[in-house]
C-alpha positions as CSV (number, residue, x, y, z in Angstrom):
1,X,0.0,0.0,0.0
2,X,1.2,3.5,-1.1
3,X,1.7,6.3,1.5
4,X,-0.9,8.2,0.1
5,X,-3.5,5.2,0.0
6,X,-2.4,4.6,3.5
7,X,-3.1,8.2,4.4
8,X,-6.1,8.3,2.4
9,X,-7.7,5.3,4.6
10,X,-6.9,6.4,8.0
11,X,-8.9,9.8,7.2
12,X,-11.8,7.9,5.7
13,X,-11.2,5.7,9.0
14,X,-11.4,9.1,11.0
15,X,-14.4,10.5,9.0
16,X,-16.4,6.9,9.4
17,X,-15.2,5.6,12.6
18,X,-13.0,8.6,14.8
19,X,-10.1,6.1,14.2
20,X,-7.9,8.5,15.7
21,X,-4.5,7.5,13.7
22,X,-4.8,10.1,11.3
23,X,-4.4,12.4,13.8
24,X,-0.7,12.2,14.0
25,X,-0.5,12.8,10.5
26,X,-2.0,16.4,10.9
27,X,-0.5,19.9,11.8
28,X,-2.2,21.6,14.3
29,X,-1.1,25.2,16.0
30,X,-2.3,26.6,18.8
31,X,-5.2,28.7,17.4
32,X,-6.3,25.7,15.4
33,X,-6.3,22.4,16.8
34,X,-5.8,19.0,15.2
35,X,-9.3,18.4,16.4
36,X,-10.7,21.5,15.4
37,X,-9.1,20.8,12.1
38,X,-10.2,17.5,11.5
39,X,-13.6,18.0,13.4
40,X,-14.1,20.8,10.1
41,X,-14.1,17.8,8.1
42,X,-16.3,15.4,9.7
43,X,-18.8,18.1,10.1
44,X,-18.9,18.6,6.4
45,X,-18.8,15.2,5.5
46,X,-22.2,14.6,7.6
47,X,-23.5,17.2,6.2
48,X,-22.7,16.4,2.5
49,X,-24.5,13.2,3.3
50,X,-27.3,14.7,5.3
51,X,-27.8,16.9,1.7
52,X,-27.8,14.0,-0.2
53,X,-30.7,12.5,1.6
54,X,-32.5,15.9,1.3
55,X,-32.2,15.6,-2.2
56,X,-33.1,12.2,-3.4
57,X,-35.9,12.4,-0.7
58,X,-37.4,15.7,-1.1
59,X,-41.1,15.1,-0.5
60,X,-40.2,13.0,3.0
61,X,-38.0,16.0,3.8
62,X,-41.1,18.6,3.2
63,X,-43.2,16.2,5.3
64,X,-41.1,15.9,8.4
65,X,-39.7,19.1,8.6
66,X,-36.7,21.3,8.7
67,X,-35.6,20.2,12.4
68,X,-37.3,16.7,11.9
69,X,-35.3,15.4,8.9
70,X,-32.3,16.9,10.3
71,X,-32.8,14.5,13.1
72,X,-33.2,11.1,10.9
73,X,-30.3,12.5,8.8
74,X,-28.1,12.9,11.4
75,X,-29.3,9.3,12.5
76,X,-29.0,7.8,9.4
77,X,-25.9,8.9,8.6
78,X,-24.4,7.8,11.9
79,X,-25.2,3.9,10.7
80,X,-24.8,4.2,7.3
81,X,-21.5,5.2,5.4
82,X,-21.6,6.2,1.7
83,X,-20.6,2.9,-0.4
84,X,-20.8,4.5,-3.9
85,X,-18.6,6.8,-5.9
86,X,-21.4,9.0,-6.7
87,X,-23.7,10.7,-4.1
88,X,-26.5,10.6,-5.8
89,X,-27.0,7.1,-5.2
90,X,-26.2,7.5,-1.1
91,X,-29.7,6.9,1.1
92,X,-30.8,3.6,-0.5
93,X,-30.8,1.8,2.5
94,X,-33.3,5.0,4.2
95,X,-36.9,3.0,3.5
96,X,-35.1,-0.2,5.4
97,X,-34.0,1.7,8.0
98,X,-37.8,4.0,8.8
99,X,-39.4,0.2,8.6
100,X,-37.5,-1.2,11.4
101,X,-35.9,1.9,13.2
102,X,-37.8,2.3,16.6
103,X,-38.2,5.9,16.7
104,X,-40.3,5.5,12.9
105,X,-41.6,2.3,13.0
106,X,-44.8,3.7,14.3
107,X,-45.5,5.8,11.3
108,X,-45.3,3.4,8.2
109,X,-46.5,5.6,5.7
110,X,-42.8,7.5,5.9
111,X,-41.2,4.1,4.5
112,X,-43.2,3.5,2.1
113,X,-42.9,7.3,1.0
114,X,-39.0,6.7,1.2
115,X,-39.5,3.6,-0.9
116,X,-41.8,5.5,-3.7
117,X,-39.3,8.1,-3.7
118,X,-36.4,6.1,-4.5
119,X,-38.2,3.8,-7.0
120,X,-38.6,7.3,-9.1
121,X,-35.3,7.7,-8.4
122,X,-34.5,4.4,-9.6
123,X,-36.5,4.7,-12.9
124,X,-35.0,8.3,-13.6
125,X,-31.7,7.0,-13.6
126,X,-32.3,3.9,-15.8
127,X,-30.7,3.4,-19.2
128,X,-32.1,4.1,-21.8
129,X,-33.5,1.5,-24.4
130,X,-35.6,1.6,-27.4
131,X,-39.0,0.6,-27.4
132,X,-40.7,-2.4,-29.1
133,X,-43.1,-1.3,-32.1
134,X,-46.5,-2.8,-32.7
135,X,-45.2,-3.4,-36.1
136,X,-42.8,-5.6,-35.0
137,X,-45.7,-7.9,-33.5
138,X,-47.1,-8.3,-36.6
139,X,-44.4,-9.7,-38.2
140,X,-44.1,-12.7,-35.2
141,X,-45.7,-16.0,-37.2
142,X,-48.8,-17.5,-34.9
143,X,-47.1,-20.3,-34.3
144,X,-44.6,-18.3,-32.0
145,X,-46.5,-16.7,-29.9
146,X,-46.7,-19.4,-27.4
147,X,-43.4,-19.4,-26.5
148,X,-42.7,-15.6,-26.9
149,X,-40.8,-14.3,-24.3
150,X,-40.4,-10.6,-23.7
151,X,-37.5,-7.8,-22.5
152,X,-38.2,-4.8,-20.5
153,X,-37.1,-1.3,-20.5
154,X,-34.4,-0.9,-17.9
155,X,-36.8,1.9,-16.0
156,X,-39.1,-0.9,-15.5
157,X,-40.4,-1.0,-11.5
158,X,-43.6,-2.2,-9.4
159,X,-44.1,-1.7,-6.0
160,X,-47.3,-2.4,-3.8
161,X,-48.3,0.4,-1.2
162,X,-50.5,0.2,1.5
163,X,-50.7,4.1,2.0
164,X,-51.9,6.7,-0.3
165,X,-48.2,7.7,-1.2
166,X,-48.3,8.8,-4.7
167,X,-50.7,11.3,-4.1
168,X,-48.9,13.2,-1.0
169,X,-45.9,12.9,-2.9
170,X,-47.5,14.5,-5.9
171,X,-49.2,17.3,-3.3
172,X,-46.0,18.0,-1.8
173,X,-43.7,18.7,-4.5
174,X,-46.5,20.8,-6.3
175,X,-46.8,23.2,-2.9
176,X,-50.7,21.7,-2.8
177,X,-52.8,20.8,0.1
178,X,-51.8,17.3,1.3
179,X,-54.2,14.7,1.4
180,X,-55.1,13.6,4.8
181,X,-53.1,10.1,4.8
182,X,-55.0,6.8,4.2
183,X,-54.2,3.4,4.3
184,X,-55.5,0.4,2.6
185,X,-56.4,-3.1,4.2
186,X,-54.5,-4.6,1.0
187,X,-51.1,-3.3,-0.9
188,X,-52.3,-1.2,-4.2
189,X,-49.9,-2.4,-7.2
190,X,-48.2,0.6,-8.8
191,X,-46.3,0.4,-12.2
192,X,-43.6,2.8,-12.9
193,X,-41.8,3.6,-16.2
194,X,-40.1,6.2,-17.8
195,X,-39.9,7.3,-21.6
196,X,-37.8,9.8,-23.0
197,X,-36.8,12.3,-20.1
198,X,-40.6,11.7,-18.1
199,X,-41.2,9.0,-15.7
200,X,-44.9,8.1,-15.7
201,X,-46.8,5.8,-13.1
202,X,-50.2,4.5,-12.8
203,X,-52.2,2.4,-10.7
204,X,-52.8,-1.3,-11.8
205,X,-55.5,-4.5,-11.4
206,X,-54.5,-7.0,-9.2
207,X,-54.5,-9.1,-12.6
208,X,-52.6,-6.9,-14.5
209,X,-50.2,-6.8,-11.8
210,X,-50.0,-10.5,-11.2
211,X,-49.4,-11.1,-15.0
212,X,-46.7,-8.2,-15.5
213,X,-44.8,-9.8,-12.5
214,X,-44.9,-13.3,-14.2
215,X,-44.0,-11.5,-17.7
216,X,-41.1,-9.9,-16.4
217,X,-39.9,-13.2,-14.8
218,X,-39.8,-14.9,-17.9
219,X,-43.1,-16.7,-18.4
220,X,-43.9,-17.4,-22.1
221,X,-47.1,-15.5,-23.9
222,X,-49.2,-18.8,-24.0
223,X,-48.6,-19.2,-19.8
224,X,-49.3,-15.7,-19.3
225,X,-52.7,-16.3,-21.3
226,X,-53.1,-19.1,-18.9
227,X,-52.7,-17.2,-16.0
228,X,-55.7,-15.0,-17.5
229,X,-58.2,-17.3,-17.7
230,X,-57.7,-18.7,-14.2
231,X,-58.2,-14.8,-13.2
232,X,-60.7,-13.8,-15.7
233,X,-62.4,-16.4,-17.2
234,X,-61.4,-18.2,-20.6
235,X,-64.1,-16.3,-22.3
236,X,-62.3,-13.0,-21.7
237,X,-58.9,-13.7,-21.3
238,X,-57.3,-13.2,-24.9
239,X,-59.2,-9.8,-25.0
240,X,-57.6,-9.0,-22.2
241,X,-54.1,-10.4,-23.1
242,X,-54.3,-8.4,-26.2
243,X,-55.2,-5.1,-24.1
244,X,-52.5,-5.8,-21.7
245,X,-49.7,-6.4,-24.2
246,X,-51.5,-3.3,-26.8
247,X,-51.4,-1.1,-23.7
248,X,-47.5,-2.2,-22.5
249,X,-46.2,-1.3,-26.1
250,X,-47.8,1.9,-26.2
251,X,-46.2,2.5,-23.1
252,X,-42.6,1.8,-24.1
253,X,-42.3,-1.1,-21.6
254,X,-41.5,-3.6,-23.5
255,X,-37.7,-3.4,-25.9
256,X,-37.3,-6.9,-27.8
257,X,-39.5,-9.6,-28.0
258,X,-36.9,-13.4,-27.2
């Protein structure tokens, strides 16, 4: 190991930990510390952090409060060091941690918020791929279909919420009136996608929901149709399998057809 990576990992040790062994390794003077010095940059690194979280959760941060998301910052940051290159990724682990933390456990409704706004974050980010055409399903020969097998766009995500997230995230990053929160007996399914530079989401059947899942996993067309008529009846199951993939094409869900 270098000197310099040496150096480099007792102040990240210091920063993380308060491994003190970088401290021998700093200048201090008599108007400034080594503690002083280094306690500059632990303050700004929590703080760097604390921003971070303030950015990629902006609605949770408008919901609790100045003061109040300081405080789970502050917390969060304590147990959780930053294990990507890039900031904009740091706070992944924050739904996890309001779910099981005792101090937030009591209020669900700000995990599940945490976890809507990261799956945004999530399909944002995604790569980019081009979409499927209808025209390009026209040209599959009947006989394929069966077995037909489809890709997904990267930005691809599903989630099922209990509380009526979407909307007070929506209320709160407009500067609306919040809903009063509301929780269902049953998890909602949410789809979320993005095309172009706009992530879209929408509400979805519990069929819909149930096929898209199996879709996504691999299942072949002619299961999928299967898995239809045991939810909705032989009778109106390729209707609906035509709808479903129809609708998922518009959308730009789907990118190659295997």
């Amino acid at each position: 190991m270098s000197t310099l990576e040496a150096l480099q990992r007792q102040f990240q040790a210091h920063l993380l930990r308060g491994d003190p062994a970088i401290e021998a390794r700093v200048s201090g003077s008599e108007r400034v510390p080594v503690d002083t010095r280094l306690g500059i940059y632990r303050g700004a690194y929590v703080s760097r952090l604390a921003e971070a979280l303030a950015a990629n959760y902006p609605a949770l941060a408008l919901l609790l409060g100045e003061d109040e998301f300081g405080a789970l910052a502050q917390e969060y940051v304590r147990g959780h060091d930053s294990p990507f290159f890039s900031i904009r990724y740091y706070g992944d682990q924050l739904p996890q941690f309001l779910a099981t933390h005792e101090e937030y456990v009591g209020a669900p409704i700000l995990a599940e918020l945490a976890r809507w706004e990261w799956t945004m974050t999530l399909v944002f980010d995604a790569a980019d791929a081009p979409a499927l055409t209808h025209e390009h399903l026209q040209h599959i020969a009947p006989e394929r279909w069966a077995q037909l097998r489809f890709d997904w766009h990267p930005s691809v995500q599903r989630l099922g919420l209990h509380w009526n997230v979407p909307q007070t995230w929506q209320a709160l990053l407009a500067g609306a009136p919040r809903p009063a929160a509301s929780v269902a007996e049953s998890a909602t399914p949410w789809l979320l996608w993005r095309q172009g530079l706009t992530s879209y989401y929408r509400s979805v059947a519990a069929a819909e929901a149930e096929v898209l899942d199996a879709a996504r996993s691999g299942w072949p067309f002619g299961e999928l149709c299967t898995r239809l008529c045991e939810a909705v009846g032989e009778a109106e199951a390729a209707r609906q399998a035509a709808s479903l993939l129809r609708t998922w094409v518009e959308a730009g869900l789907i990118t190659a057809t295997v």
